[in-house]
LOBAMAR-556184 format. One record per residue (C-alpha): x, y, z. Coordinates in Angstrom, 1 decimal, always signed. Layout:
{{X Y Z}}
...
This chain:
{{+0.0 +0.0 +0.0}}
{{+1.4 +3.5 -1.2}}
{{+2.3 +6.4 +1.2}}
{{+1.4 +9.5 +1.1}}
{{+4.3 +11.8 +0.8}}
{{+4.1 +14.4 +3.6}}
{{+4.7 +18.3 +3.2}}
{{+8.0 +17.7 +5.7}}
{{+9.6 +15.1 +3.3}}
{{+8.5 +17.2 +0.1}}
{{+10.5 +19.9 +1.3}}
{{+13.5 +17.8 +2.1}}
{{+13.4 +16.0 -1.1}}
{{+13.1 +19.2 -2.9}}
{{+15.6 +21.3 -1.8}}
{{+18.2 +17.8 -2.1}}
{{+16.9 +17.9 -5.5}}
{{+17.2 +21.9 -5.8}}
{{+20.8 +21.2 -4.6}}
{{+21.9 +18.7 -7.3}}
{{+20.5 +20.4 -10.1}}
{{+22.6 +23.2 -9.2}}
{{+25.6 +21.5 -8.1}}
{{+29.2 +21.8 -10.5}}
{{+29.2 +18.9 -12.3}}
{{+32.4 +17.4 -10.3}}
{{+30.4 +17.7 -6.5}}
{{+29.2 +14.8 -5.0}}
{{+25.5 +14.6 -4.5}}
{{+22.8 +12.2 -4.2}}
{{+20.3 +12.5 -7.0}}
{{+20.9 +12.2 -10.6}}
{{+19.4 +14.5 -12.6}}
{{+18.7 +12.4 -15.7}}
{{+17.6 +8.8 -14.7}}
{{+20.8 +6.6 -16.1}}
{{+20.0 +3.8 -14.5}}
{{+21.5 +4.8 -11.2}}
{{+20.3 +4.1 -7.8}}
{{+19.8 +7.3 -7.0}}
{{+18.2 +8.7 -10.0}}
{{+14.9 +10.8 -9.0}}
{{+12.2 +7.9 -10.4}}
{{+13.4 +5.6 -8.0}}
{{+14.1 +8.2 -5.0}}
{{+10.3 +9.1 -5.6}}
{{+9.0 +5.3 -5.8}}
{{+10.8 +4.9 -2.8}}
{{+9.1 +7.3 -1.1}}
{{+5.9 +6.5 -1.9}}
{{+6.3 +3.1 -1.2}}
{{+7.5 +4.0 +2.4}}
{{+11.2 +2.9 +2.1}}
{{+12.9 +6.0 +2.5}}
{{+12.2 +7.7 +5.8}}
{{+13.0 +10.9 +6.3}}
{{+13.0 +12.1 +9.8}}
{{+12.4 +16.5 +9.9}}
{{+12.0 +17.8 +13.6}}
{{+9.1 +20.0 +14.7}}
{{+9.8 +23.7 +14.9}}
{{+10.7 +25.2 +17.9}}
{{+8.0 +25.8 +20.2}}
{{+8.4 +29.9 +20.2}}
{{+7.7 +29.5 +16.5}}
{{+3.8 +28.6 +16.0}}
{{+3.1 +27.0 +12.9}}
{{-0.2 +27.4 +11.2}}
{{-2.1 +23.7 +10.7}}
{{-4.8 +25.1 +8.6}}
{{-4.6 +26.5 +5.1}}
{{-4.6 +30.7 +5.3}}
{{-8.2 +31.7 +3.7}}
{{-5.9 +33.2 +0.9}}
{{-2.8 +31.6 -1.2}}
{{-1.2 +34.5 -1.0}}
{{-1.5 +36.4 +2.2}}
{{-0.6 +39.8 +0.8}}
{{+1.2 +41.2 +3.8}}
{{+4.4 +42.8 +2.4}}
{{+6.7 +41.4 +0.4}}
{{+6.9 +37.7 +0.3}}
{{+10.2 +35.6 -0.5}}
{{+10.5 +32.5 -3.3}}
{{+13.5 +30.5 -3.5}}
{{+15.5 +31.3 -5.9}}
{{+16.6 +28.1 -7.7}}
{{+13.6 +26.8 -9.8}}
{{+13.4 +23.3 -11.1}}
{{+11.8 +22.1 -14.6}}
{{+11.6 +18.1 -15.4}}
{{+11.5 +17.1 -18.3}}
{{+8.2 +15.3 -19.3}}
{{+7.2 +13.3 -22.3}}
{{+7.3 +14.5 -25.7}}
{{+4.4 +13.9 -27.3}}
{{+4.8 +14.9 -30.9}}
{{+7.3 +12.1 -31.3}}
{{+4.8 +9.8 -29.3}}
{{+1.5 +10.7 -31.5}}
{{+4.0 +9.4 -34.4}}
{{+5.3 +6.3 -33.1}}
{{+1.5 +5.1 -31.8}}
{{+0.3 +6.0 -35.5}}
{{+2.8 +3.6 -37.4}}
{{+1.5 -0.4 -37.3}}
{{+4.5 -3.1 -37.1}}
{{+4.1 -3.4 -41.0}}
{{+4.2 +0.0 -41.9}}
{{+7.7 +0.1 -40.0}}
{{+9.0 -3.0 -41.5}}
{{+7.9 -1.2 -44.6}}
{{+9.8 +2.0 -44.3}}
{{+12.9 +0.6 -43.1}}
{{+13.2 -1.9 -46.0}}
{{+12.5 +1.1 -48.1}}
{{+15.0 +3.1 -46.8}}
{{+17.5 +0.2 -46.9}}
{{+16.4 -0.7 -50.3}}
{{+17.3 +2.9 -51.7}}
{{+20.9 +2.7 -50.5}}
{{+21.8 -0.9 -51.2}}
{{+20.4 -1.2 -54.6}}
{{+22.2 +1.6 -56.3}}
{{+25.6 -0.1 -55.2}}
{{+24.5 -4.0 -55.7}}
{{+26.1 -4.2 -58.9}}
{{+29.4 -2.3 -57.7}}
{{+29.9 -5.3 -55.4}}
{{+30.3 -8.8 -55.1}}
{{+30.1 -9.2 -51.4}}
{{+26.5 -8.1 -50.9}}
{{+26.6 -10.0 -47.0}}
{{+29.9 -7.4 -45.7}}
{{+27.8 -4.2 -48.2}}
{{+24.4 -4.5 -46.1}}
{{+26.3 -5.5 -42.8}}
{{+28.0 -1.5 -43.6}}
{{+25.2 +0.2 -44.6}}
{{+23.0 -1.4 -41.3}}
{{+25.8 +0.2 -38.8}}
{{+25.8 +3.5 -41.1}}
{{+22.3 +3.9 -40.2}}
{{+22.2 +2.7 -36.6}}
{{+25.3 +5.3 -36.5}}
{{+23.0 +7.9 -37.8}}
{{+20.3 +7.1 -35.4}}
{{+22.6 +7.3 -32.7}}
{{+24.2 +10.8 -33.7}}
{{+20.4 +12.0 -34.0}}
{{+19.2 +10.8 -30.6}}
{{+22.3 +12.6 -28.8}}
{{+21.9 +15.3 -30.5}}
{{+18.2 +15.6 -29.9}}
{{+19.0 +15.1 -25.9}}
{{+21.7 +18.0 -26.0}}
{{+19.5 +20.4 -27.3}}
{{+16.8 +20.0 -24.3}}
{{+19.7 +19.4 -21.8}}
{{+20.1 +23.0 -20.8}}
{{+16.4 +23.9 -21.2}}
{{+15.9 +23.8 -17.6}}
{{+18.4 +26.5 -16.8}}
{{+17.1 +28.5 -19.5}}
{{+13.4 +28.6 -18.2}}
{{+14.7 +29.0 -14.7}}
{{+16.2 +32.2 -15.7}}
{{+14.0 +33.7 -18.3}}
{{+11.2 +33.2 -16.2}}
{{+12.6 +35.2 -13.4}}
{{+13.6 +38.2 -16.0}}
{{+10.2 +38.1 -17.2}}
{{+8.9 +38.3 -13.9}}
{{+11.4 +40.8 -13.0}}
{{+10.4 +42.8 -16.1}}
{{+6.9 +42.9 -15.3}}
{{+8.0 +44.9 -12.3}}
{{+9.5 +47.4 -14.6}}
{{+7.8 +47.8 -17.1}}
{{+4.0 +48.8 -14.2}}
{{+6.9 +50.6 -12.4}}
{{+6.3 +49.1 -9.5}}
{{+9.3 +49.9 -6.9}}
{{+10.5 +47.4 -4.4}}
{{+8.3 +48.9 -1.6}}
{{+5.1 +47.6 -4.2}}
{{+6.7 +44.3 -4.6}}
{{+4.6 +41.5 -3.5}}
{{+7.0 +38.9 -4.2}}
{{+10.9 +38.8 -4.6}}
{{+13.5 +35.8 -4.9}}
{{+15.9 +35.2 -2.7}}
{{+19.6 +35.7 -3.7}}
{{+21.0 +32.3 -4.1}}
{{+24.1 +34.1 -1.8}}
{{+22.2 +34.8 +1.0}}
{{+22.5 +33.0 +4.6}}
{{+19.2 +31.3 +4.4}}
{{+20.2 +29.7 +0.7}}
{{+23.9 +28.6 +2.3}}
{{+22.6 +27.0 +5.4}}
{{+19.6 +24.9 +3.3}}
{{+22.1 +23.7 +0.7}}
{{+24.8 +23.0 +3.5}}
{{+22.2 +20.7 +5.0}}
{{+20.7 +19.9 +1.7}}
{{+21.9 +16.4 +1.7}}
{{+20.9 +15.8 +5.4}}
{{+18.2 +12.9 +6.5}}
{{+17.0 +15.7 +8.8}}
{{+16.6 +19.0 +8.2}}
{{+15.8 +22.0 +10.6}}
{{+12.5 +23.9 +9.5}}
{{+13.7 +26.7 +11.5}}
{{+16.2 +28.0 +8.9}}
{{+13.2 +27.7 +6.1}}
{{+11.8 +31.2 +8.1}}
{{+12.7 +33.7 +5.3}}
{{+11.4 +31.8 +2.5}}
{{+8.1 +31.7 +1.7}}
{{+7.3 +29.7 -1.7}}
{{+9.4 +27.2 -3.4}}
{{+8.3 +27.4 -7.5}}
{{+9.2 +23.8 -9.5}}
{{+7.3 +22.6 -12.8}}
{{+7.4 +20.3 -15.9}}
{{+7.7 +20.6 -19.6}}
{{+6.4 +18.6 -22.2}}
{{+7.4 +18.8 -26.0}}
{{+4.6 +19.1 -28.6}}
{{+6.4 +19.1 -31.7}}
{{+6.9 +21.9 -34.6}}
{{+9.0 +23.6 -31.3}}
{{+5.5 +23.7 -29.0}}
{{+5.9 +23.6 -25.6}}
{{+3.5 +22.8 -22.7}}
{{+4.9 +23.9 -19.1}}
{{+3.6 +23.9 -15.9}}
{{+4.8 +25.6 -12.9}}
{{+3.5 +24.8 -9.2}}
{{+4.1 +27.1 -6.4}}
{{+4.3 +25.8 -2.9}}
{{+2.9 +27.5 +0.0}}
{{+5.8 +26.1 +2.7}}
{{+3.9 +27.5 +5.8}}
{{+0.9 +25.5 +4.9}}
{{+1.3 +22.6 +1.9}}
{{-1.1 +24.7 -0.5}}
{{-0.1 +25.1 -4.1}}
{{-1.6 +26.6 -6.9}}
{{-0.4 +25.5 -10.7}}
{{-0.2 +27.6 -13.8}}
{{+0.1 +26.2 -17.5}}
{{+0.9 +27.8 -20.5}}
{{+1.0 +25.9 -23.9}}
{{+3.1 +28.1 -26.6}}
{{+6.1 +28.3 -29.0}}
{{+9.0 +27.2 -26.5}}
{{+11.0 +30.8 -27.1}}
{{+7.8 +32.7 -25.5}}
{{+6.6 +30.1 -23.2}}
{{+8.3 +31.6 -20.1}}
{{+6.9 +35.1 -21.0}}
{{+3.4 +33.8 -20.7}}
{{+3.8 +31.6 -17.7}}
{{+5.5 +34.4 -15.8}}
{{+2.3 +37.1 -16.7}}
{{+0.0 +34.2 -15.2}}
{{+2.2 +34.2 -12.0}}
{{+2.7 +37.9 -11.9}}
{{-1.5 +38.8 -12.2}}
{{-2.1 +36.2 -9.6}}
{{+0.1 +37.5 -6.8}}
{{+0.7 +41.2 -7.7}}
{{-2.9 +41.9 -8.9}}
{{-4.9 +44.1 -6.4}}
{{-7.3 +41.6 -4.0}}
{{-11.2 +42.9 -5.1}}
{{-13.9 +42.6 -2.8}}
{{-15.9 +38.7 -3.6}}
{{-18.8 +39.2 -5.4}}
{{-22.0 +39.3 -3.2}}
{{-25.1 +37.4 -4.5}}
{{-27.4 +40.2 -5.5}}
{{-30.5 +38.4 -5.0}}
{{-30.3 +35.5 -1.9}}
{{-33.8 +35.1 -1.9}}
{{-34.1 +33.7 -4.9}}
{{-33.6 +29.8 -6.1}}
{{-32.3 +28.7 -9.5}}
{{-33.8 +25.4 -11.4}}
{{-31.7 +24.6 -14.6}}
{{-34.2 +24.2 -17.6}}
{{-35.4 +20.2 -17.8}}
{{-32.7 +18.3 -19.1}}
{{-34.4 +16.6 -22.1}}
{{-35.6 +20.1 -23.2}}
{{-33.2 +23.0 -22.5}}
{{-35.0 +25.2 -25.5}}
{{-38.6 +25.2 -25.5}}
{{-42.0 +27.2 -25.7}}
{{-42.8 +29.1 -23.8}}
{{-45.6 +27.5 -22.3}}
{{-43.6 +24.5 -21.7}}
{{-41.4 +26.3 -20.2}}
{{-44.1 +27.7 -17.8}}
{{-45.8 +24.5 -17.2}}
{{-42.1 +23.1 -16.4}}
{{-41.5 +25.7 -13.6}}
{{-44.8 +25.1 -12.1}}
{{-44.3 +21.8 -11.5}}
{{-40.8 +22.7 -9.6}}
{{-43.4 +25.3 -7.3}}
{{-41.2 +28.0 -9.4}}
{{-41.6 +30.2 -12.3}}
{{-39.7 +31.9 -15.2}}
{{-37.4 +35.1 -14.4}}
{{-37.7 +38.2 -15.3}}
{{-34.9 +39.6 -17.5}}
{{-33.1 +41.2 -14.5}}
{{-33.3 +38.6 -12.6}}
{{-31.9 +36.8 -15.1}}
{{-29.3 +39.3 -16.0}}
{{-28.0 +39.4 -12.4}}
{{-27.9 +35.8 -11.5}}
{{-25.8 +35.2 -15.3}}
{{-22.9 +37.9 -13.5}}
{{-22.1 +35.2 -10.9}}
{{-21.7 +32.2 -13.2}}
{{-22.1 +29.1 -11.9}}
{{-19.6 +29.1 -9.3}}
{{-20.7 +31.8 -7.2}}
{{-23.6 +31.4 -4.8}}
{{-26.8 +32.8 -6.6}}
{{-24.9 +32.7 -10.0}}
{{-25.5 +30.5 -13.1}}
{{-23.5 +30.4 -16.3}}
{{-23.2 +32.9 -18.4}}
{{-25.8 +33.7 -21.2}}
{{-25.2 +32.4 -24.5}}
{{-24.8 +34.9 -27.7}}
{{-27.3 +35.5 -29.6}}
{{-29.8 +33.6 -27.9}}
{{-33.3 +34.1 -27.3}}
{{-34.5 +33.6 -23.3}}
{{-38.1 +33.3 -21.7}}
{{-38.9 +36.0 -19.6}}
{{-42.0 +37.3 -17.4}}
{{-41.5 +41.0 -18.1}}
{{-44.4 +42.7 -20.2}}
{{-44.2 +46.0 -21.4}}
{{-46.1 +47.9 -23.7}}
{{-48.9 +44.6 -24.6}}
{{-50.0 +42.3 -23.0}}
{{-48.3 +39.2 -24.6}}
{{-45.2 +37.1 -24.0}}
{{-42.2 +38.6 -23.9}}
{{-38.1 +37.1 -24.7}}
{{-35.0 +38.6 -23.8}}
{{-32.7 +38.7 -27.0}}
{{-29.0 +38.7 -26.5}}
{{-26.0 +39.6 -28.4}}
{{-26.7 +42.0 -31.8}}
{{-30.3 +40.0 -31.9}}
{{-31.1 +42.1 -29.0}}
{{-29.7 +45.6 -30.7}}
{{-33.4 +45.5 -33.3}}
{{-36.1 +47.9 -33.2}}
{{-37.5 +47.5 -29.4}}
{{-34.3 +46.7 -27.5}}
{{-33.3 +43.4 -26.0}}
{{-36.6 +42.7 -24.5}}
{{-39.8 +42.5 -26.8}}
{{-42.4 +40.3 -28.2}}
{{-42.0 +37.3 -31.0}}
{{-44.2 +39.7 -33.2}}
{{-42.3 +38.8 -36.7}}
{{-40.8 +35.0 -35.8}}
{{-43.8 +33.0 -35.3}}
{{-43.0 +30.2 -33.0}}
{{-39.8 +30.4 -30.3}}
{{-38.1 +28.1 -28.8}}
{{-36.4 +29.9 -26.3}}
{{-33.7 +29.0 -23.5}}
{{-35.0 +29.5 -19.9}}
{{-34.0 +29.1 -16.1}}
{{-36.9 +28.7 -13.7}}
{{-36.5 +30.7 -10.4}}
{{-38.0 +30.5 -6.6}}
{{-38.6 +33.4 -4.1}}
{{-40.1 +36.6 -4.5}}
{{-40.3 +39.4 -6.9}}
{{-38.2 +42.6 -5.7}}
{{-39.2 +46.0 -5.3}}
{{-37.5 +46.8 -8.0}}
{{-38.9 +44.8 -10.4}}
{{-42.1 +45.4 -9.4}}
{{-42.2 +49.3 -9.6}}
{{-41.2 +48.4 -13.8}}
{{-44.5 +45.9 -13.2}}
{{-46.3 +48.6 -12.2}}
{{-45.8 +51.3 -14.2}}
{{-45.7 +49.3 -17.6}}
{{-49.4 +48.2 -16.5}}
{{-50.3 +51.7 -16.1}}
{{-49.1 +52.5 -19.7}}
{{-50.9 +49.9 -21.0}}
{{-54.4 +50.7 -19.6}}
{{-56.4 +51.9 -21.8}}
{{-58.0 +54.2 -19.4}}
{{-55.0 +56.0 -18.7}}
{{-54.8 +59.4 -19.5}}
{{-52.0 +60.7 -22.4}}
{{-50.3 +63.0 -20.1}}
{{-50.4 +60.5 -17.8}}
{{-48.7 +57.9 -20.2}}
{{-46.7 +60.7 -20.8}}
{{-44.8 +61.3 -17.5}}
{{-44.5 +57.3 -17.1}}
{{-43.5 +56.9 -20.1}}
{{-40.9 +59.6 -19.4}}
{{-39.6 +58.3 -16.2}}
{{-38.7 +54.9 -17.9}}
{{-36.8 +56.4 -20.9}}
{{-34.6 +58.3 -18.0}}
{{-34.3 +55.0 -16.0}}
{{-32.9 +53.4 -19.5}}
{{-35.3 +50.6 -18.9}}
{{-35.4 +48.2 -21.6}}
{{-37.1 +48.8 -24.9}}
{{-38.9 +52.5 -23.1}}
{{-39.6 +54.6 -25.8}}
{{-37.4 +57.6 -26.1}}
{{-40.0 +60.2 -27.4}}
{{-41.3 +61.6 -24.2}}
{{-37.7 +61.3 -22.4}}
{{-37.8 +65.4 -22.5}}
{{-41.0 +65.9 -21.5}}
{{-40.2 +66.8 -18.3}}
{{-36.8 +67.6 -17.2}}
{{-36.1 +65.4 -14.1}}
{{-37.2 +62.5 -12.8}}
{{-38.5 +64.0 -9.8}}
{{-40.6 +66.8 -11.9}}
{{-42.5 +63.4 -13.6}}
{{-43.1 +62.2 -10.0}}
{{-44.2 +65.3 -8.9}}
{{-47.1 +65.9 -11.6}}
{{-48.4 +62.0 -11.6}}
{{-48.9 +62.6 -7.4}}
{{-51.0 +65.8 -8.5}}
{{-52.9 +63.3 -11.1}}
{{-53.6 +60.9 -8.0}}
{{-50.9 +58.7 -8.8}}
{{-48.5 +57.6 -6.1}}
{{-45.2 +56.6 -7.7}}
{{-42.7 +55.2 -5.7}}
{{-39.1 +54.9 -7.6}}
{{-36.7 +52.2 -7.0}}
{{-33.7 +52.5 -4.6}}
């Protein structure tokens, strides 16, 4: 039964690991950093691990120095500037362009090719020899020699990737600094300098079976990540920062042309810690419950759609109900996913008849009438739709009221007028723009219609 590697023998393994990456080539050390078959190459060291053979014994801190159990609400605490060490390690994954092409040749279509090849070098100079057995036998060790030369060429060129992405990354991250001019006294992050006391004494004790938290105080985040080729010089990296005061990480991963790859994985990193902490986004309506559409019929009529959200004791939104819920996403309490472009929803709002209404998004909903309006002109709709518990706010419900007050047909024209007024200054949906200046306030409509016995209360 595997074991769980624990946060203590991470950050000894890494920082042995850290240490042998960035070792001179003649120091002694204790992981390999290519796996050559060596007992102490890192495939093994970490399959030992897991499998509970290699125990590594760390001490608890001292007890002046509480340690925090539970993950901080937030990744990055934002309290001054915080310290990553400075060495950063990439591994090597798989490349999968060269992958995708081996799994897509059968046995026969490689026996193929090779005889192919081997047939347009031996044929030309059959009839220049006599000894065809000691011809083929030189050709066959010309190509495996060729192989070879190709294959340690190919591993040279990636051998000094790592290095490079360690410090282009940091220059990107550094120039990101620059270029917002942000001084150090706005920097949120900085890495050590591989010179200072706290880098010495963790690479002195690197190699260590225990090693003392205590001098891990100054650093905050170790960064280490992966790369995998893609072919036609495609990268995909991904970079994982560890919290060491509590285990968390977070991961970022960029897929790109390998001589840019650093510059986008380092503007991930930079917006997530450097980027100004907003206020969460508050549910705008907690009283209200949100039904997803029946699943056999997301689109349908709107009577359907009615009969559907009476029989879960709801019914359909109206269109800012719908518009406020769609800002939280799914994610959020009281959000659900965004609204689709150019899509036509079922709504309850009525305006100027007494008919159903849709909500039309995207340019559909720029037409004659604005986003919210009648079928008049496209027959039948199926439309998209949420169904929605709780009650109707205050808000909505002075639009209610006043649209039903147009729409009488006892309602005097200055009347209409002044309403009709207040809604073209509110920029309510589809209000008709004629009588916006017949009064020139809000307040000055309001005033009149209580003179005309007509109590108008505006929304808040």
């Amino acid at each position: 039964m595997n074991k769980p590697i624990s946060k203590a023998t991470f950050t000894v393994v890494f920082f042995s690991l850290v240490c042998a990456f960035h070792a001179p080539a003649s120091a002694a050390s204790n992981f390999s950093v290519f796996s050559d078959g060596s007992t102490n190459s890192m495939t093994e060291l970490i399959g030992s691990l897991r499998a509970g053979s290699a125990k590594v014994s760390v001490p608890p801190p001292a007890s002046q120095t509480p340690t925090n159990s539970q993950p901080s609400p937030n990744f990055n605490d934002r309290q001054g500037t915080e310290h990553i060490w400075p060495d950063i390690v990439f591994l090597r994954g798989a490349d999968y362009a060269e992958f995708e092409y081996t799994m897509s040749q059968n046995r026969d279509m490689v026996r193929k090719m090779l005889l192919q090849e081997f047939g347009d070098l031996i044929i030309p100079l059959a009839s220049k020899h006599s000894d065809l057995n000691a011809l083929a036998q030189t050709l066959f060790q010309i190509i495996m020699a060729f192989d070879q030369v190709h294959n340690m060429h190919k591993d040279e060129a990636v051998q000094g990737i790592n290095i490079s992405f360690e410090n282009q990354f940091r220059a990107e991250v550094d120039g990101l600094y620059r270029a917002y001019g942000l001084g150090d006294e706005l920097r949120k992050l900085d890495f050590l300098f591989s010179g200072s006391p706290t880098v010495r004494d963790v690479k002195a004790q690197s190699q260590r079976s225990t090693l003392p938290m205590e001098i891990l105080k100054n650093t905050d985040y170790v960064l280490y990540g992966s790369y995998t080729m893609l072919g036609k010089a495609n990268i995909s990296v991904t970079l994982t920062v560890l919290k060491l005061k509590t285990g968390q990480t977070r991961s970022f991963e960029v897929t790109a042309p390998i001589h840019s790859a650093m510059k986008v994985l380092a503007r991930k990193f930079f917006d997530f810690f450097q980027s100004n902490a907003y206020i969460e986004w508050v549910d705008p309506q907690p009283k209200l419950q949100w039904i997803p559409p029946a699943p056999a019929q997301p689109k349908t009529t709107a009577t359907i759609a009615k009969l559907y959200c009476r029989g879960q004791n709801a019914r359909l939104p109206y269109t800012r109900e719908l518009l406020l819920a769609s800002q939280g996403t799914s994610y959020r309490p009281g959000g659900i996913p965004p609204l689709t472009e150019n899509d036509v929803y079922l709504v309850l709002d009525k305006q100027y008849w007494d008919e159903q209404y849709y909500f039309f998004t995207g340019s559909s909903g720029e037409a004659t009438g604005g986003p919210v309006r009648t079928g008049a002109g496209y027959g039948v709709i199926n439309g998209s739709y949420w169904c929605v518990r709780g009650p109707v706010s205050k808000d909505i419900k002075f639009y209610n009221d006043v649209y039903e007050l147009v729409r009488r047909p006892e309602t005097p024209e200055p009347v209409r007028v002044a309403l009709e007024c207040i809604l073209a200054k509110l920029d309510d949906f589809g209000a008709d723009k004629e009588h916006a200046r017949a009064f020139s306030t809000i307040e000055k409509a309001v005033q009149f219609l209580s003179k005309e016995g007509y109590d108008i209360q505006l929304p808040e």
